[in-house]
C-alpha positions as CSV (number, residue, x, y, z in Angstrom):
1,X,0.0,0.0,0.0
2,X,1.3,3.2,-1.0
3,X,0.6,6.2,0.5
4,X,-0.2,9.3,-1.5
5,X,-0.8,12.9,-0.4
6,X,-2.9,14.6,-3.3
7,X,-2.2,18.6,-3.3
8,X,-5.6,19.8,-4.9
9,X,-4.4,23.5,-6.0
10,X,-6.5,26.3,-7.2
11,X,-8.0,27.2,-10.5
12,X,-8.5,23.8,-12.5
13,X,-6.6,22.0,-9.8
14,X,-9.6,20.7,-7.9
15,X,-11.0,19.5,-11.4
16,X,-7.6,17.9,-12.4
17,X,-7.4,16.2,-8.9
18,X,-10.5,14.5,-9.8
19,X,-9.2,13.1,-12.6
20,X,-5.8,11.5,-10.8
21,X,-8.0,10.2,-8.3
22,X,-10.2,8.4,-10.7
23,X,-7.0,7.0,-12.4
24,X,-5.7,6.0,-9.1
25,X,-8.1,4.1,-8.0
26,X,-8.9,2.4,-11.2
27,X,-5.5,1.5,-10.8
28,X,-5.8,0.8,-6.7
29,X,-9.0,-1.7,-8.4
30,X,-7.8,-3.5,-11.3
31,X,-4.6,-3.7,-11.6
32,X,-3.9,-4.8,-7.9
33,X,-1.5,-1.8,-7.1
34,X,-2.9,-0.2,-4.0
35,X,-3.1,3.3,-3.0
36,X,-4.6,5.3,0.0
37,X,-4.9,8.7,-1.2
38,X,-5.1,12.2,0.9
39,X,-6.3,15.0,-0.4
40,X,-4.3,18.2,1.2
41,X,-4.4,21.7,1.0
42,X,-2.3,24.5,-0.4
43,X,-2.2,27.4,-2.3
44,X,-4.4,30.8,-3.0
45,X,-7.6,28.8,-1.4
46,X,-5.4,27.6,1.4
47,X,-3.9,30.8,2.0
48,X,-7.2,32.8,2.1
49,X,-8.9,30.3,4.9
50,X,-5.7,29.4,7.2
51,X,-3.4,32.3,6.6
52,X,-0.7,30.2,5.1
53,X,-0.2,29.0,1.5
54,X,1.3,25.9,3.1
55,X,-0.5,24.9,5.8
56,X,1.5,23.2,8.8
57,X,-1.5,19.9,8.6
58,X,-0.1,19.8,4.7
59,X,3.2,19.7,5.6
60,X,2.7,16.8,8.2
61,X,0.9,14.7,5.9
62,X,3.3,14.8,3.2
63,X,6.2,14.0,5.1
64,X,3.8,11.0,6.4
65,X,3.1,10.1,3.0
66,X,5.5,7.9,0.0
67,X,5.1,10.1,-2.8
68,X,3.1,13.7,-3.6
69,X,0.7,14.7,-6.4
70,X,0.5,18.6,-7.1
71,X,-2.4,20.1,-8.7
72,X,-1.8,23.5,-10.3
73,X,-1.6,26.6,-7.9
74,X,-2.3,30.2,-8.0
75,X,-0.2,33.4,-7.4
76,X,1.1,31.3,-4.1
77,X,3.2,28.9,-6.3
78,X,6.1,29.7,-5.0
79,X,5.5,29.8,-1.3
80,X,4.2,26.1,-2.0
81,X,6.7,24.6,-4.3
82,X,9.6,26.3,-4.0
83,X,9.2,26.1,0.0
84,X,8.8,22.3,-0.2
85,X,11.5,21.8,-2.7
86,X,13.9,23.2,0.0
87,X,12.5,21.5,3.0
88,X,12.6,18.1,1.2
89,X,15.6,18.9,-0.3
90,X,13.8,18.1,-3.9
91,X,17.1,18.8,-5.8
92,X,16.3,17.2,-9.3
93,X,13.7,18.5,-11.2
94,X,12.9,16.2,-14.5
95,X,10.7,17.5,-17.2
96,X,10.4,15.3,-20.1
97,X,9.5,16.4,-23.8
98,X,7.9,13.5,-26.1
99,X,6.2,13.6,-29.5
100,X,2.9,12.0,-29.0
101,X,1.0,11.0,-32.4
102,X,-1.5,13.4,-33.5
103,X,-0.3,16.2,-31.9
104,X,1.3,19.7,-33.2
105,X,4.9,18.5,-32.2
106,X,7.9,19.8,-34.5
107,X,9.1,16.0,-35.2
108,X,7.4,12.6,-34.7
109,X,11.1,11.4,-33.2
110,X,11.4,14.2,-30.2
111,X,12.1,12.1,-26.8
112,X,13.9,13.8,-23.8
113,X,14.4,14.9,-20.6
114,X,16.0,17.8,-19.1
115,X,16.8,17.7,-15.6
116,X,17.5,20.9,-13.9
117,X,19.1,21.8,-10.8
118,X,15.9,22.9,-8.0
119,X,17.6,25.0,-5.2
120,X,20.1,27.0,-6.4
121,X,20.7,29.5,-8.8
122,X,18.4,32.5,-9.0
123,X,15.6,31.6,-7.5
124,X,16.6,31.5,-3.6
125,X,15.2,34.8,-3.7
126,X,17.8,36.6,-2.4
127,X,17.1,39.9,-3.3
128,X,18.1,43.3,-2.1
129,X,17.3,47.2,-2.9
130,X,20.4,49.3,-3.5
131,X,18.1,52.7,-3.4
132,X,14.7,53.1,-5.0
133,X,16.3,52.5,-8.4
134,X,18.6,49.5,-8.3
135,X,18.1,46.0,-7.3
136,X,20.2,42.9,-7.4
137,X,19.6,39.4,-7.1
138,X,22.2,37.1,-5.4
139,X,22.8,34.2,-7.7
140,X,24.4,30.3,-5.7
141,X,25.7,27.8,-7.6
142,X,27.7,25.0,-5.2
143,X,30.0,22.0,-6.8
144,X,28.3,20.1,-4.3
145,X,24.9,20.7,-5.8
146,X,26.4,21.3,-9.7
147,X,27.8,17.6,-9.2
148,X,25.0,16.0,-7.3
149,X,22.5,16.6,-10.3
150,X,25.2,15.8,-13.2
151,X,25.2,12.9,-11.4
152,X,21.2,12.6,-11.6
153,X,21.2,13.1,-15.3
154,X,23.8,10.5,-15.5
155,X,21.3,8.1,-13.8
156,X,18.6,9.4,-16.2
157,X,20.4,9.0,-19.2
158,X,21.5,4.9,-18.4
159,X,17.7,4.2,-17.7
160,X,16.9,5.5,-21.2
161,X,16.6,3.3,-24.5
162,X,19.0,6.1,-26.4
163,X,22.4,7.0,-26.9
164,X,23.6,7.3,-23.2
165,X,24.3,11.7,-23.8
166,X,24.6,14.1,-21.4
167,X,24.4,17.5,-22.5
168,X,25.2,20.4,-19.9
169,X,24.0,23.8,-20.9
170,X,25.5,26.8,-19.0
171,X,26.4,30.2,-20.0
172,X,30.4,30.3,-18.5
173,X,31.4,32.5,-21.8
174,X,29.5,35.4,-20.0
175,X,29.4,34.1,-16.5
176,X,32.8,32.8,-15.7
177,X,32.6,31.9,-12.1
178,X,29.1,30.7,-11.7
179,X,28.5,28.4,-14.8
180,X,32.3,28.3,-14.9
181,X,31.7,25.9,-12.1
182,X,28.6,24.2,-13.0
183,X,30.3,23.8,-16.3
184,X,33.5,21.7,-14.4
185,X,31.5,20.1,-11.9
186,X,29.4,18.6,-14.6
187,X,32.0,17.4,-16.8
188,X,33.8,16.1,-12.9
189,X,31.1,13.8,-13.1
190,X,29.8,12.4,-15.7
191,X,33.6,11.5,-16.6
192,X,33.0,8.7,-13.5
193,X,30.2,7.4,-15.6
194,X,31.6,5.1,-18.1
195,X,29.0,4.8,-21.6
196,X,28.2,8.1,-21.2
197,X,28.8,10.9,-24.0
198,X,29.2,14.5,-22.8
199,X,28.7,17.5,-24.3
200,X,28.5,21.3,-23.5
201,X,26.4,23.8,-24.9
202,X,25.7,27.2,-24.1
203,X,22.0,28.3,-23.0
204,X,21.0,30.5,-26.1
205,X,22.5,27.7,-28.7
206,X,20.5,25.4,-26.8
207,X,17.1,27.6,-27.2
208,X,17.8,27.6,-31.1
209,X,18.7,24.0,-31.0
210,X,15.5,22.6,-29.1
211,X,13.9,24.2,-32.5
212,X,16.1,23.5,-35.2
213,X,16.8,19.8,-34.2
214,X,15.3,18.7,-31.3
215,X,15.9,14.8,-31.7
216,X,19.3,15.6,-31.5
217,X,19.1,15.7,-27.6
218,X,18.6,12.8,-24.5
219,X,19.2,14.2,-21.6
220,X,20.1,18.1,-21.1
221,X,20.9,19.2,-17.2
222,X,21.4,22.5,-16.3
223,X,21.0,25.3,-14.0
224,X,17.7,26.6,-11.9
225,X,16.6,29.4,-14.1
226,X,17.8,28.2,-17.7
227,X,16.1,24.5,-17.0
228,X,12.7,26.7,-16.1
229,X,12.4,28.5,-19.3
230,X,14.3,25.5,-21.5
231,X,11.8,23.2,-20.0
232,X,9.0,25.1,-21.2
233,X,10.2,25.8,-24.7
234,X,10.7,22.0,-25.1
235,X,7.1,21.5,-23.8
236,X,5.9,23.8,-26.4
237,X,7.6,21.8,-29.1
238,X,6.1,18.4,-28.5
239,X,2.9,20.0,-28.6
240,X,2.0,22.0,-25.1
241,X,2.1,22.3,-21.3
242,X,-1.4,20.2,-21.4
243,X,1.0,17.3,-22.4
244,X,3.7,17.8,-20.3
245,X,4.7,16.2,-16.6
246,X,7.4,16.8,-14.2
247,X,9.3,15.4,-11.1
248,X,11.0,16.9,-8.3
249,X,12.9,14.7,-6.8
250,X,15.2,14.3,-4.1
251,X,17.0,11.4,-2.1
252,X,13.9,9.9,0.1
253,X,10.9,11.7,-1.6
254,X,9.5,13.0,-4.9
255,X,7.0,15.4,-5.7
256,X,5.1,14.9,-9.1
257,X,2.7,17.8,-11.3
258,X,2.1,19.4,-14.3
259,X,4.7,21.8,-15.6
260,X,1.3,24.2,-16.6
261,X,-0.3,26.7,-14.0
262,X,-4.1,26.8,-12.8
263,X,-4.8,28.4,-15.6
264,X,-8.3,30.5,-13.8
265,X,-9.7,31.7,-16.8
266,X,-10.8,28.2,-17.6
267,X,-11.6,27.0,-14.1
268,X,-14.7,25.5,-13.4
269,X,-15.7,24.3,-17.2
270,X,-14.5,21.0,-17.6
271,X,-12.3,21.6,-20.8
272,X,-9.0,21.7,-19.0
273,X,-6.4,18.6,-20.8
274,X,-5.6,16.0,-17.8
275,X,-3.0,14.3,-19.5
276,X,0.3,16.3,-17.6
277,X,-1.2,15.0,-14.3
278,X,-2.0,11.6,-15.5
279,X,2.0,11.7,-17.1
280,X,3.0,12.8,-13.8
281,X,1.3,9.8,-11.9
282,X,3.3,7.4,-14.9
283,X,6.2,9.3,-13.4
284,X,5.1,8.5,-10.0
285,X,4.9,5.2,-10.4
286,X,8.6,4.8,-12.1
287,X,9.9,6.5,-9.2
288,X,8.0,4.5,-6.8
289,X,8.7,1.1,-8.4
290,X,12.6,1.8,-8.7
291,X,12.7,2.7,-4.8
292,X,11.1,0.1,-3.8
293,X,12.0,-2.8,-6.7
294,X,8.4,-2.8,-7.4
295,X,7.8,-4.1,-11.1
296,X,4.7,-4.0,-10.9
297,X,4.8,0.1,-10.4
298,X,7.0,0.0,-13.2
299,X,5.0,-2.5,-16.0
300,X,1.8,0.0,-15.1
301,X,3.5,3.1,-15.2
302,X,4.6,1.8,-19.0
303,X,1.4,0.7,-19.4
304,X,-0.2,4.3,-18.4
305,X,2.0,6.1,-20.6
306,X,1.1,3.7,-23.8
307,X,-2.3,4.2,-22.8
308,X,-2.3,8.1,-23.2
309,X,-0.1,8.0,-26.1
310,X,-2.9,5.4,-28.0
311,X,-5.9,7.7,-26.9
312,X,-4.9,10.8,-28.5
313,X,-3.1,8.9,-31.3
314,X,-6.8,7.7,-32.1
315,X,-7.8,11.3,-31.6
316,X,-9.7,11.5,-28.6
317,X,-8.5,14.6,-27.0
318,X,-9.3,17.6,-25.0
319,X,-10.1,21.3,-26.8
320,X,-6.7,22.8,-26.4
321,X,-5.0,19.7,-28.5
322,X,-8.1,19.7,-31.1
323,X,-10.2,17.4,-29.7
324,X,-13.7,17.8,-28.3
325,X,-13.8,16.1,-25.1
326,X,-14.3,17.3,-21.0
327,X,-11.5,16.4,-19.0
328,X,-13.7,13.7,-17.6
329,X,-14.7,12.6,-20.4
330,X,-11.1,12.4,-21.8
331,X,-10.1,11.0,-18.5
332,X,-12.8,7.9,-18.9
333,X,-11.3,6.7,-22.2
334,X,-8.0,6.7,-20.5
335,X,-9.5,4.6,-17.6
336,X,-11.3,2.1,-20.1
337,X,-8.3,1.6,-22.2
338,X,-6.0,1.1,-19.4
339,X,-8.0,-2.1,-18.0
């Protein structure tokens, strides 16, 4: 039994958490993988009725639980995720890009996975006023970090059916020290993993390249702020954010959600695409079933995946990937082809 803690968000959160749930427990009921789900709060909602955006009873439970789904949240992202990222010491964040049929992607042959650095860099928020018209940001980047997730990517990239490459994107031509280091602690450590190719690249050639010829790539790791925006991009060219899951993973626990937001405009009318929280429940289950050496999390996270990528191959899909179905309706056909 496996023991989830379901964040439900804001916006189409709540609506999307209906649909993991209903793919959980189809799961949980027949395919003999058990789950006891939680739902928890956080977020704008959670903020507005207990004063915090992540209340202490969420924290308690999820450190309680095996594994987290996250819903989207609302302008309180960041006191959410980035706050649990640090206290769970989520380091790895893993975003994978993959051309399902029958969708607006560049290529047909796009498949991989960026994994970027989640608690350094830019985003520690250490920020300052000089005088009314000057600000600076403080920017960390640690070997001890840098190497930790080359390392992670190396991992990545020997699980994977490809070539075995690791390609580290930095911008040391500008910024000598910082990526500088990122650059040599990369290359420190994937030159311990033998079968691995490494390459470097800097951040704007990657941008260019993630258009030009994206099946060119496996696995890209980088910094904090360049995986954020390069993550996105990638996204975008296999087709969306509705497509397009992501991990944060550390040592003991993961946190898994969609890389899209809780989008509010559309809250409420059932036309939001499920398929990034279903991915990120296929991602759940790797992670699960290689911690614990449990095939069978592993043979139905494949089986998940497959099951997706044959629904909207047949063209069953939500409004904003041409299609004309609800999210529960899409989210039934996934449920009655997965069993």
């Amino acid at each position: 039994m496996y023991n989830i803690s379901l964040i439900t968000g804001d916006g189409i959160g709540p609506e999307l958490s209906e649909s993991a749930v209903a793919v959980l427990e189809t799961i949980h009921d027949k395919l003999n993988l058990q789950f006891s789900i939680k739902k928890v709060q956080a977020g704008d909602a959670a903020l507005q009725q207990t004063g915090k955006a992540l209340p202490d009873e969420t924290i308690a439970s999820i450190k309680q639980s095996n594994a987290c789904l996250k819903a989207p949240v609302g302008e309180s992202a960041a006191d959410v995720i980035v706050r649990l990222r640090r206290m769970l010491d989520l380091y790895a964040n893993i975003r994978p890009s993959k051309s399902f049929a029958n969708m607006p992607a560049l290529r047909d042959d796009i498949d991989l996975v960026i994994v970027r650095e989640n608690t350094e860099d830019l985003y520690t928020g250490d920020e300052f006023d000089i005088d009314e018209n000057t600000s600076i940001a403080l920017r960390r980047i640690s070997r001890k970090a840098s190497k930790r997730i080359a390392k992670y990517a190396c991992i990545v990239a020997e699980q994977r059916n490809k070539e075995k490459k690791v390609t580290c994107v930095h911008k040391s031509n500008v910024m000598k020290k910082t990526d500088g280091l990122f650059a040599r602690s990369c290359e420190e450590e994937v030159a311990s993993h033998h079968g691995i190719t490494f390459e470097q690249m800097y951040v704007d050639a990657c941008a260019m390249n993630l258009i030009r010829q994206p099946q060119s790539f496996d696995v890209i790791v980088t910094t904090n702020l360049f995986g954020d925006i390069l993550s996105d991009e990638a996204a975008q060219v296999v087709g969306g954010l509705g497509m397009a899951p992501a991990a944060n993973i550390g040592d003991d626990f993961a946190l898994f959600e969609p890389v899209h937001g809780a989008a509010f405009d559309i809250a409420g009318k059932q036309i939001a695409n499920p398929s990034a929280f279903i991915l990120s429940i296929k991602m759940m289950l790797d992670w699960l079933g290689m911690k614990n050496n449990d095939k069978k999390c592993i043979d139905v996270a494949g089986r998940l995946e497959s099951t997706v990528y044959d629904t909207v191959k047949n063209g069953i899909k939500t409004k904003d990937i041409g299609g004309d179905k609800t999210t529960m309706e899409f989210t039934k056909e996934i449920i009655s082809r997965l069993v």
